[in-house]
VOGU-3710 file (C-alpha; in Angstrom, 3 decimals, decimal comma):
1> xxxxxxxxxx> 0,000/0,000/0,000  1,681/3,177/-1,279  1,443/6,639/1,077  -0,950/8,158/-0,894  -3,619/5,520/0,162  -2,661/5,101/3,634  -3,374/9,301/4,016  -6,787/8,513/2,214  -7,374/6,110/4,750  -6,144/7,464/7,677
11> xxxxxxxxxx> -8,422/10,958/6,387  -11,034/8,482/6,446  -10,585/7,395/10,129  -9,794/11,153/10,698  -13,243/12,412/9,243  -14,921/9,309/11,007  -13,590/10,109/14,705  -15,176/13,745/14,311  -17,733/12,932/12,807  -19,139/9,757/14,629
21> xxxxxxxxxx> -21,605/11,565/16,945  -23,443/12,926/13,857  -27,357/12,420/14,030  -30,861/14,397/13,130  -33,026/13,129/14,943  -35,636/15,677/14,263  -35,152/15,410/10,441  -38,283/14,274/8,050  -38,852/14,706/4,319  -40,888/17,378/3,340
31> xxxxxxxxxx> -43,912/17,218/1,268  -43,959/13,590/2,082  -47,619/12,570/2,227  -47,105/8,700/3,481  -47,681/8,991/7,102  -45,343/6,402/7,359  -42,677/8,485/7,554  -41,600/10,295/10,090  -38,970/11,871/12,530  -36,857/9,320/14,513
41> xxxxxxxxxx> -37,933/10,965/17,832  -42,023/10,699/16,051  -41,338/7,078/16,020  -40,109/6,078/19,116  -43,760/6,834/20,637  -44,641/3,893/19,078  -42,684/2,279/21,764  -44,457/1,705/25,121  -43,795/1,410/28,275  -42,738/-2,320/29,474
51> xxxxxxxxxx> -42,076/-2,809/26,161  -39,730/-5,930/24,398  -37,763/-4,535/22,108  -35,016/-6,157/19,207  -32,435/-4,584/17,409  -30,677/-6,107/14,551  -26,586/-5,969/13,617  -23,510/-6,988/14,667  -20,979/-4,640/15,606  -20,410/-1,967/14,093
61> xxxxxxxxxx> -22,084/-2,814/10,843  -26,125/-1,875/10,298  -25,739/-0,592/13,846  -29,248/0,744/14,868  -27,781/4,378/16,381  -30,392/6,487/15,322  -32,616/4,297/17,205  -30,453/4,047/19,752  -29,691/7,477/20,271  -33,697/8,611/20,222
71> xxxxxxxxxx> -34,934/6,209/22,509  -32,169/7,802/24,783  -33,446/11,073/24,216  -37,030/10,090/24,747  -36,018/9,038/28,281  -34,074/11,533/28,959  -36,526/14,261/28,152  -39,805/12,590/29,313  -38,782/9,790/30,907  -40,208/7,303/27,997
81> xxxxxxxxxx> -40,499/4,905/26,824  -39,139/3,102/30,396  -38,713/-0,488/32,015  -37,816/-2,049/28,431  -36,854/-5,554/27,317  -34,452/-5,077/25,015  -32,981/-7,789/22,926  -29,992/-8,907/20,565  -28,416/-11,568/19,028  -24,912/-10,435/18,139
91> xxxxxxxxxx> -22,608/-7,747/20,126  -23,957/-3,986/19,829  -21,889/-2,215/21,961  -18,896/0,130/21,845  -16,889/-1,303/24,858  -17,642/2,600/26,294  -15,589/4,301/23,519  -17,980/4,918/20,409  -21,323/6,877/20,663  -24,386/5,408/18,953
101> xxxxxxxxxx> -24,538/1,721/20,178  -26,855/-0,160/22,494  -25,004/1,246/25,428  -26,830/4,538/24,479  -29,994/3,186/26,139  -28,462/2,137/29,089  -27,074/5,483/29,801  -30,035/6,193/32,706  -31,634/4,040/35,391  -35,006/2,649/34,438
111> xxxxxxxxxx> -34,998/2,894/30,396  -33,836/-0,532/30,296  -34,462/-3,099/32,746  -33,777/-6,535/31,272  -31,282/-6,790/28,728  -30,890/-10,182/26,475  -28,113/-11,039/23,979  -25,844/-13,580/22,684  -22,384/-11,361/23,000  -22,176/-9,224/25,740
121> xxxxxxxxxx> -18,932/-7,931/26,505  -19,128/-4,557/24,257  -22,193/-3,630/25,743  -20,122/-2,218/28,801  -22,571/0,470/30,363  -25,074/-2,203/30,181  -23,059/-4,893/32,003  -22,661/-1,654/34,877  -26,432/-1,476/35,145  -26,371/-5,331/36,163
131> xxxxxxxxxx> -23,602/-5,413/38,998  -26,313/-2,636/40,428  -28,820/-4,512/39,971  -30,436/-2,205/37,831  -31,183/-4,357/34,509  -31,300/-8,098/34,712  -29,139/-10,042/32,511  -29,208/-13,112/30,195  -27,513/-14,652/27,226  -28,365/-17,114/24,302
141> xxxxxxxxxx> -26,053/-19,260/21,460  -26,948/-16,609/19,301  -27,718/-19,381/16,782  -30,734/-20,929/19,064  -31,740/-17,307/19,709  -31,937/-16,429/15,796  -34,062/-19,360/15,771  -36,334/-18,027/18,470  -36,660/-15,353/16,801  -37,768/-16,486/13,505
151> xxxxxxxxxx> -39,679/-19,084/15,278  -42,203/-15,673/16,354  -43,590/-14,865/13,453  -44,921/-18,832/13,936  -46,329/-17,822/17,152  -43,894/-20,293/18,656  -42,017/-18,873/21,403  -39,828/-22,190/22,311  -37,483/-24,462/20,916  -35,885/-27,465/22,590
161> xxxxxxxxxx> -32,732/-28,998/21,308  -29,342/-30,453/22,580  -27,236/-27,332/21,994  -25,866/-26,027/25,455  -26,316/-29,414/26,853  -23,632/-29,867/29,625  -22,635/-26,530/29,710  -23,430/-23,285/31,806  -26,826/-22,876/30,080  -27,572/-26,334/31,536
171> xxxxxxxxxx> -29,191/-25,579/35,199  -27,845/-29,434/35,968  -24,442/-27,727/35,158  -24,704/-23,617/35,592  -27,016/-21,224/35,960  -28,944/-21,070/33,071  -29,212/-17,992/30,735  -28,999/-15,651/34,091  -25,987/-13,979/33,840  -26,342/-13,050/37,928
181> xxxxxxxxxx> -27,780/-15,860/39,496  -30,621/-15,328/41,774  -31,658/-11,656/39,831  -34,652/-13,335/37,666  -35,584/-16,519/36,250  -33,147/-18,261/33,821  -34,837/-18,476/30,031  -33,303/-22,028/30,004  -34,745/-25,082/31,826  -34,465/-28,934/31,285
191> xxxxxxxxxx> -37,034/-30,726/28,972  -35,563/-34,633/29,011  -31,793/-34,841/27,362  -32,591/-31,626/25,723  -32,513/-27,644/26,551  -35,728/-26,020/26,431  -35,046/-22,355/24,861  -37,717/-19,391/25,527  -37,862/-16,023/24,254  -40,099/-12,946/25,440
201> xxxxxxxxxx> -42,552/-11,575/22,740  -41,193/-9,189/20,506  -43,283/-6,301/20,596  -41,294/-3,837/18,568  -38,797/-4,370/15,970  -36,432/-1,739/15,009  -33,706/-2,052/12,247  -31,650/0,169/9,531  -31,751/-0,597/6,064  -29,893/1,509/2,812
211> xxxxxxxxxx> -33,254/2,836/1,222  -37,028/2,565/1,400  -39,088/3,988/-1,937  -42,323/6,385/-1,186  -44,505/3,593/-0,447  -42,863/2,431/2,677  -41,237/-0,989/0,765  -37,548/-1,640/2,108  -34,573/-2,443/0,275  -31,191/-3,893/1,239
221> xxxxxxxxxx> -28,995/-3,460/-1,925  -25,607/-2,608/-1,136  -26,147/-3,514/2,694  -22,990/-5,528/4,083  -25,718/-7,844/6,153  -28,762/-7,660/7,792  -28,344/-10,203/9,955  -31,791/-10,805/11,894  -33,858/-7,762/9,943  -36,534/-10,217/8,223
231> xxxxxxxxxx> -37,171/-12,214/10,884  -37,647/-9,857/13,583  -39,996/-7,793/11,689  -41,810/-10,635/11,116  -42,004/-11,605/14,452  -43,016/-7,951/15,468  -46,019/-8,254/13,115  -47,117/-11,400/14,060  -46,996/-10,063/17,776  -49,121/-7,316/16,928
241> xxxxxxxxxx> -46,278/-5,041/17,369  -44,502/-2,645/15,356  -41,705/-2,484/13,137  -39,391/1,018/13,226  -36,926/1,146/9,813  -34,242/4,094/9,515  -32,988/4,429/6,190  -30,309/6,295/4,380  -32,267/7,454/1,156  -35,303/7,057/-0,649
251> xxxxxxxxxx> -34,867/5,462/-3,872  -37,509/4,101/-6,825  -40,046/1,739/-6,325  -38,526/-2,244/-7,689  -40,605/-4,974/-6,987  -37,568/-7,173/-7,545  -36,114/-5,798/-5,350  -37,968/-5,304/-1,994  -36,928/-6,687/1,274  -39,431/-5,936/3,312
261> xxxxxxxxxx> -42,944/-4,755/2,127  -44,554/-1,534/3,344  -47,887/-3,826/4,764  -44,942/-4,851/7,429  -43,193/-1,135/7,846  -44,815/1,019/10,602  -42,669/3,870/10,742  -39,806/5,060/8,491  -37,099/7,357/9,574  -34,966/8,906/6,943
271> xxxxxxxxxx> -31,223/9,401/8,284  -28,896/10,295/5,487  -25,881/9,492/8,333  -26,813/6,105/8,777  -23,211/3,541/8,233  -23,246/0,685/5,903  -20,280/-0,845/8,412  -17,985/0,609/10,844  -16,902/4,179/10,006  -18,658/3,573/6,307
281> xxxxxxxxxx> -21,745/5,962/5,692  -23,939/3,773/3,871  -24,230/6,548/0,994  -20,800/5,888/0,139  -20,934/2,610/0,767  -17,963/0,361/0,097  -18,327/-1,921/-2,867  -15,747/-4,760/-1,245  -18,819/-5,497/1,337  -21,980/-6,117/-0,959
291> xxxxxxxxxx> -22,877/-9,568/-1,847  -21,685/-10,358/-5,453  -18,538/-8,229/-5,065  -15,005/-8,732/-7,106  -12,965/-6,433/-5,735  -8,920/-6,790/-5,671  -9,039/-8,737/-2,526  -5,079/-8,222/-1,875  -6,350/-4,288/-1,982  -8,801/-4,615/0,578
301> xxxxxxxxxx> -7,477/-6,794/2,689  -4,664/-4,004/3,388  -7,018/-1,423/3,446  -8,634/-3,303/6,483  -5,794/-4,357/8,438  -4,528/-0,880/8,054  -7,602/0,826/9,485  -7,777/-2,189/12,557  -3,757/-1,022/13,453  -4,269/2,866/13,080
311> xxxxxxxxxx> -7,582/2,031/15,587  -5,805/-0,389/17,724  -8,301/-2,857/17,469  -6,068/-5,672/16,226  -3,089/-6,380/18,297  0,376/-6,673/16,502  1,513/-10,145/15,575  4,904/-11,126/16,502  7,234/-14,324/15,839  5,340/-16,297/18,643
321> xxxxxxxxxx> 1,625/-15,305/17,283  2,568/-15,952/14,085  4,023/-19,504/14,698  1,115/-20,412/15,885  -0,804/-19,239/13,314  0,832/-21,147/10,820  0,654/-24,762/12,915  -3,335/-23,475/12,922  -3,320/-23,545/9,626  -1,631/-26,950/9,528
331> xxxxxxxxxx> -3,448/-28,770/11,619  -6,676/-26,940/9,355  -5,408/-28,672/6,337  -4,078/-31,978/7,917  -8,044/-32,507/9,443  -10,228/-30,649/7,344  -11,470/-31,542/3,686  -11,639/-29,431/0,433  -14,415/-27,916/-0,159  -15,643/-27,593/3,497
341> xxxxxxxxxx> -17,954/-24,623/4,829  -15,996/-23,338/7,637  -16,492/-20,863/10,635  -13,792/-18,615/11,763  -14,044/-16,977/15,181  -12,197/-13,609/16,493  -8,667/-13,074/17,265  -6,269/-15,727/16,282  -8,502/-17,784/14,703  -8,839/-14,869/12,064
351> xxxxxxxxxx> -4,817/-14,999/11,546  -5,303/-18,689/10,479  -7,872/-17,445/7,621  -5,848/-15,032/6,629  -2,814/-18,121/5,769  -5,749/-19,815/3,880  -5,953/-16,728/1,780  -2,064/-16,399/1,121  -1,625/-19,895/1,033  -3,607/-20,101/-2,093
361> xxxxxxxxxx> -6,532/-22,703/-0,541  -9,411/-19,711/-0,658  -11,181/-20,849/-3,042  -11,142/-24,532/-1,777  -13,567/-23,718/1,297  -16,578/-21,192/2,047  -16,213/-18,952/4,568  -19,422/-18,672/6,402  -20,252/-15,969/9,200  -22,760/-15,593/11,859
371> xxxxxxxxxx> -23,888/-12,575/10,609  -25,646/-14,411/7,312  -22,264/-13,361/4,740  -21,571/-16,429/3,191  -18,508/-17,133/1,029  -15,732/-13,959/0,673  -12,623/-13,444/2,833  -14,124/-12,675/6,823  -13,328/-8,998/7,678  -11,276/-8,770/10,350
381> xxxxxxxxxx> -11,140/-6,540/13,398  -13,789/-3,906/13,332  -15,072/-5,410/10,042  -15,782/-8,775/11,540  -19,125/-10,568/10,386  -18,472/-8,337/7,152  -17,036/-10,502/3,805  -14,462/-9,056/1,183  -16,663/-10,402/-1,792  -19,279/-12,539/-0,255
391> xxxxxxxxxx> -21,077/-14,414/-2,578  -24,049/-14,712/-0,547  -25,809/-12,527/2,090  -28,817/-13,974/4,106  -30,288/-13,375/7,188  -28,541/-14,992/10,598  -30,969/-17,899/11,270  -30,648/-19,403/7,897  -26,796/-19,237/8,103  -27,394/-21,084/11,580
401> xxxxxxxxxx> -29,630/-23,390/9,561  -27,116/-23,987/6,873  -24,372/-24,617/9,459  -26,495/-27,052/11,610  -27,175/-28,593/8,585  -23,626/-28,187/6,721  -21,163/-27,157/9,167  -17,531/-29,128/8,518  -15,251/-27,445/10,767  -14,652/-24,314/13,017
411> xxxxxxxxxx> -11,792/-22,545/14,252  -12,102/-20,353/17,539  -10,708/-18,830/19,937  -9,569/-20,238/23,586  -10,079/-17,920/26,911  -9,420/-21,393/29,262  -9,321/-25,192/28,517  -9,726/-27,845/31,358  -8,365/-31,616/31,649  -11,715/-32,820/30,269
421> xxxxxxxxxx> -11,778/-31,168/27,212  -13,944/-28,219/28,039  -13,334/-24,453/26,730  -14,614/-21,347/28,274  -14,538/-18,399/26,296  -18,081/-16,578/28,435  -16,487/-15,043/31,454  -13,506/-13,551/32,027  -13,551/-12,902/35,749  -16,414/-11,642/38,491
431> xxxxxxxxxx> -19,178/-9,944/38,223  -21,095/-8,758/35,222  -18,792/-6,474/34,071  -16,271/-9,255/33,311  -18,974/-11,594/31,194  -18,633/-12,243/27,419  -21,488/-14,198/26,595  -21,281/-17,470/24,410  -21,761/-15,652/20,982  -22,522/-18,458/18,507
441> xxxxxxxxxx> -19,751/-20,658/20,007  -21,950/-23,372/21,318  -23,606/-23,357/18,316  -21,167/-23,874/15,867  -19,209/-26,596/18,916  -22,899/-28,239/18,251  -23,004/-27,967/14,404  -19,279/-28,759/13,661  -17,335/-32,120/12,984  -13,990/-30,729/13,448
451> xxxxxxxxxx> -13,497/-28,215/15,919  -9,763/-26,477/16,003  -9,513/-24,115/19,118  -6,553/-21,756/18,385  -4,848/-19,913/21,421  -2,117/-19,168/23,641  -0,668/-21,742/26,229  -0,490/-19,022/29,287  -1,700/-15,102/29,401  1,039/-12,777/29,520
461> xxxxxxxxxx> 3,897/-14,837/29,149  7,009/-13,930/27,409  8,116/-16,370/24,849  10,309/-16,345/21,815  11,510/-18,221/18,963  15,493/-18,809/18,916  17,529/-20,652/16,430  14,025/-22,556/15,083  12,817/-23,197/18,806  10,517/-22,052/21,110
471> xxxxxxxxxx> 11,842/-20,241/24,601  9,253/-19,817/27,590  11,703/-16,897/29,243  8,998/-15,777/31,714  5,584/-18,729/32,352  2,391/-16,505/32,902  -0,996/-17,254/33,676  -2,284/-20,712/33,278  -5,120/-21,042/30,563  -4,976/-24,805/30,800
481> xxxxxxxxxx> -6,646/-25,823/33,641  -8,040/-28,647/35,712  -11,438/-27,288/35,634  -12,589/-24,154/33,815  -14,550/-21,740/35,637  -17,565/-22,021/33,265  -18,488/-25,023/30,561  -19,284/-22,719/26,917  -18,546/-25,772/25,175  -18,128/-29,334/26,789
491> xxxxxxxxxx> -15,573/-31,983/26,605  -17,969/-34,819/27,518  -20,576/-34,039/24,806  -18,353/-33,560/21,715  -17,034/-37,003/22,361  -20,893/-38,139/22,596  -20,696/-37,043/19,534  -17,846/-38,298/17,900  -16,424/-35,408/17,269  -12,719/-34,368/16,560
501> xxxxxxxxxx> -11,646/-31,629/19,061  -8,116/-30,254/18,449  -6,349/-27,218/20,779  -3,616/-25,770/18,884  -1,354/-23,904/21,269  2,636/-21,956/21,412  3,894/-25,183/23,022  1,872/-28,021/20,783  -1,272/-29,201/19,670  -3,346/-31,139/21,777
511> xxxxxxxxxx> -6,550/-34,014/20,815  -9,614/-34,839/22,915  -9,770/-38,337/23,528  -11,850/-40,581/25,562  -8,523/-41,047/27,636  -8,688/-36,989/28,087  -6,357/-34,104/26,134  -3,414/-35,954/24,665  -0,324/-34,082/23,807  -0,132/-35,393/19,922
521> xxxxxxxxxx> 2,151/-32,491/18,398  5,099/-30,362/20,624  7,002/-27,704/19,443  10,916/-27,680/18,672  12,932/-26,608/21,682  9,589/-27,034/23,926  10,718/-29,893/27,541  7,682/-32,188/27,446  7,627/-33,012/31,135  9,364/-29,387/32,264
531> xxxxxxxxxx> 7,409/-27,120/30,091  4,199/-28,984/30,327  3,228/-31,584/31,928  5,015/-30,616/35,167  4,473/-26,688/34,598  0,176/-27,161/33,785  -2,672/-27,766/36,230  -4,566/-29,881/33,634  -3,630/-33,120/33,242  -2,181/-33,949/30,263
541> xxxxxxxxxx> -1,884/-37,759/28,429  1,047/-38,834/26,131  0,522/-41,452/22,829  0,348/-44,470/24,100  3,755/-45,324/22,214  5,660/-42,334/24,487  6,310/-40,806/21,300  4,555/-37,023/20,684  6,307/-35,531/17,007  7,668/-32,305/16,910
551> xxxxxxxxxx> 6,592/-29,881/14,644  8,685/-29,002/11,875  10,901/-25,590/11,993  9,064/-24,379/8,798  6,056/-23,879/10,930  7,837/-22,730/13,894  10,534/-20,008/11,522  7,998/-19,445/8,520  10,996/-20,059/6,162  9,790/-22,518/3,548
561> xxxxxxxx> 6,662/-22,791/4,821  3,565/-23,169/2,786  0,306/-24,556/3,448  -1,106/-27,053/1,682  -3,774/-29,724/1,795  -2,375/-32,999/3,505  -5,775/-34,793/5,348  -4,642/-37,275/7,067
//
């Protein structure tokens, strides 16, 4: 990327950053006759009191501010609309640093007062409100909730199924879907070998789409997702509720082209600001994110990992990181098939995509997201649940559909691992404030038959690579565990299941067996019994023939290395 783009881009970011708080919320099109269209703060009326209300996106892309930022307002000014339900599939908030996300509404005591989503960890202000005991908390797979969801407009309001068996949303195992035990009554219960799943009913939906004609009909062209618009609209209507739509423009009638019809549309809010994806205003929307795009995907991948580094939302890779990317991507091609759909989680699970890419194996899997992008390159960092040229977009409960149905393998992310196999990547410490939620991990642990976890052997250790081997200079914080301090995906059921569970770490790769985690790759330079069996609190099983293979330098140095597919 020469200097002249990087100053585009980094104006770009600039002209973002001061212009992020940007909103009308006054603003309505004169001379418009449909009384379907009206001011943002006109349409949050509709909302009641004691109303349940969902909002669609992920991130920062199709985020609902305007909606966000008015029901805020309402409060604020008249103390309306108050004691809500709000609900989410997918993480909407700004971790406390960008305006316009759900944290908006839980800016003052008593606009919110129960709070329900699959990722929760962004949604900081909100996560405050619990540890006072202000708003009561609880989380979904955001795969069964998308389900839920679309199950509404059935007029069915629960699902059972075996996802989340054995795991914290298992009263027999946690606490349910409370996030606080002991503030409500968990959404989960037991129904035989199954989890029974229950949703409130959606009363309003609210959602931002790129354009809407003069007849109230919604269009999605040139959206990067819309991940559970459809279906919760749907569900609002079948409620009896109401459905609240923000768009960007007002374009020409196409009956080929409407999303949503204007029978369905109860109030319209034009907001020229709204963003196609983080820092993107949707009318200059970016070509690279719209389903059937061919952009230069060498281009835009730069342009991407250039704006995550200028924000500091990706951390910078070094020797270690990127060693254990590549035996990622190793193991990926030594246990998972050509022409596989595949999941990719956040963090260094997204490095391991990113060697698929330069490794030249792209085009021999689809890259499927949570979000409903299907095919494409996953966007990384800020972008993530966005697709560099996806060749499909659909909503977020028929991508969980297609990977219950299709799923081959997943790679994601490791917060701690226990001796029995089990991973928990919901909850980082005590208290509210430190909860993640289970995001669609247990779904796609559920859905998968090849599971790679990807992560560091300790927290904040110093390691480094020397002369084609791995050096622990300073141990840190143990991730591998004898028992982790909440079940998001279990050990016991995968191997119900039959499934192949790998744990690619700095120091080897490790395989759940019926025996427990055996040690069935190490790393060059890495003391079996000093560095880890003796050094880890989980307990740890060899091959039965004593003998664990190293991993070759290429992996460990990157010199000669090149991925390719090997299945075993």
């Amino acid at each position: 990327m020469d200097i002249l783009t990087k100053a585009k881009i980094f104006a770009h970011i600039l002209r973002w950053r001061f212009t992020w708080n940007r909103k009308n919320l006054d603003y309505r099109i004169k001379g418009m006759k449909n009384p379907k269209f009206m001011s943002a703060m006109e349409a949050i009326k509709l909302i009641p009191d004691g109303a349940t209300v969902f909002s669609s996106g992920l991130g920062g892309n199709t985020r609902c501010s305007v909606w966000f930022w008015a029901t805020e307002r309402s409060f604020r000014e008249t103390g309306h609309p108050r004691n809500l339900t709000h609900i989410s599939v997918g993480a909407q908030g700004g971790r406390g640093k960008v305006p316009g996300t759900v944290e908006e509404i839980a800016k003052h005591k008593g606009c919110v007062t129960r709070y329900i989503a699959g990722h929760l960890e962004t949604a900081k202000a909100m996560l405050r409100l619990a540890d006072l005991s202000q708003v009561e908390l609880h989380t979904f797979p955001q795969g069964i909730e998308s389900f839920l969801v679309e199950a509404q407009s059935r007029g069915i309001f629960e699902i059972e199924t075996e996802t989340g068996v054995g795991t914290f949303l298992d009263p027999r195992i946690g606490k349910g879907s409370l996030v606080i035990p002991g503030t409500g009554k968990s959404l989960t219960e037991v129904s035989g070998n199954k989890l029974r799943y229950r949703l409130p009913k959606i009363d309003i939906a609210y959602f931002i789409a790129p354009a809407a004609d003069i007849e109230g009909n919604i269009y999605i062209r040139n959206c990067c997702m819309f991940t559970e618009s459809y279906e919760s609209a749907l569900a609002a209507k079948a409620n009896k509720g109401k459905v609240l739509v923000s768009v960007a423009e007002i374009i020409e009638k196409n009956e080929n082209e409407i999303f949503l019809s204007a029978d369905k549309v109860d109030a319209i809010a034009v907001h020229p600001f709204n963003e196609q994806a983080a820092s993107i205003p949707q009318l200059k929307y970016w070509k690279m994110f719209t389903e059937g795009a061919n952009v230069d995907k060498k281009d835009a991948i730069e342009k991407l990992k250039f704006i995550n580094q200028v924000l500091g939302i990706t951390p910078k890779r070094g020797q270690v990181e990127n060693a254990l990317a590549r035996l990622g991507g190793s193991v990926f091609t030594r246990y998972v098939k050509k022409c596989s759909n595949i999941v990719v989680g956040v963090g260094l699970p997204e490095e391991v995509s990113r060697l698929i890419y330069e490794g030249g194996l792209f085009d021999d899997v689809t890259f499927i997201s949570e979000t409903g992008v299907i095919g494409g390159l996953p966007g990384p960092g800020i972008f993530f649940g966005t697709g560099i040229n996806p060749k499909e977009i659909i909503s977020s409960a028929q991508t969980f559909h297609l990977c219950y149905e299709h799923l081959d393998a997943t790679i994601l992310g490791i917060l701690e691992a226990d001796s029995c196999g089990n991973i928990n990547v919901s909850k980082r410490g005590k208290g509210a404030i430190n909860y993640v939620g289970p995001g669609g991990f247990p779904d796609f642990c559920a859905a998968a038959e090849t599971i790679i976890f990807v992560g560091s052997w300790m927290a904040g250790a110093k390691m480094t690579i020397n002369n084609g081997k791995l050096v622990i200079e300073k141990p840190g914080k143990h991730k591998f565990i004898s028992r982790v301090s909440e079940i998001t995906m279990s050990g016991e059921q995968a191997l119900k299941k039959n499934k192949t569970v790998l744990y690619v770490t700095n120091v080897g790769v490790f395989k759940l067996t019926q025996r427990g985690m055996e040690l069935i790759e190490v790393m060059p330079g890495i003391d079996i019994r000093k560095d880890i069996i003796d050094s880890c609190p989980m307990k740890i099983h060899l091959p039965e023939s004593g003998d664990v293979p190293v991993v070759e330098e290429s992996i460990v140095t990157g010199k000669g290395f090149k991925l390719k597919w090997s299945i075993l």
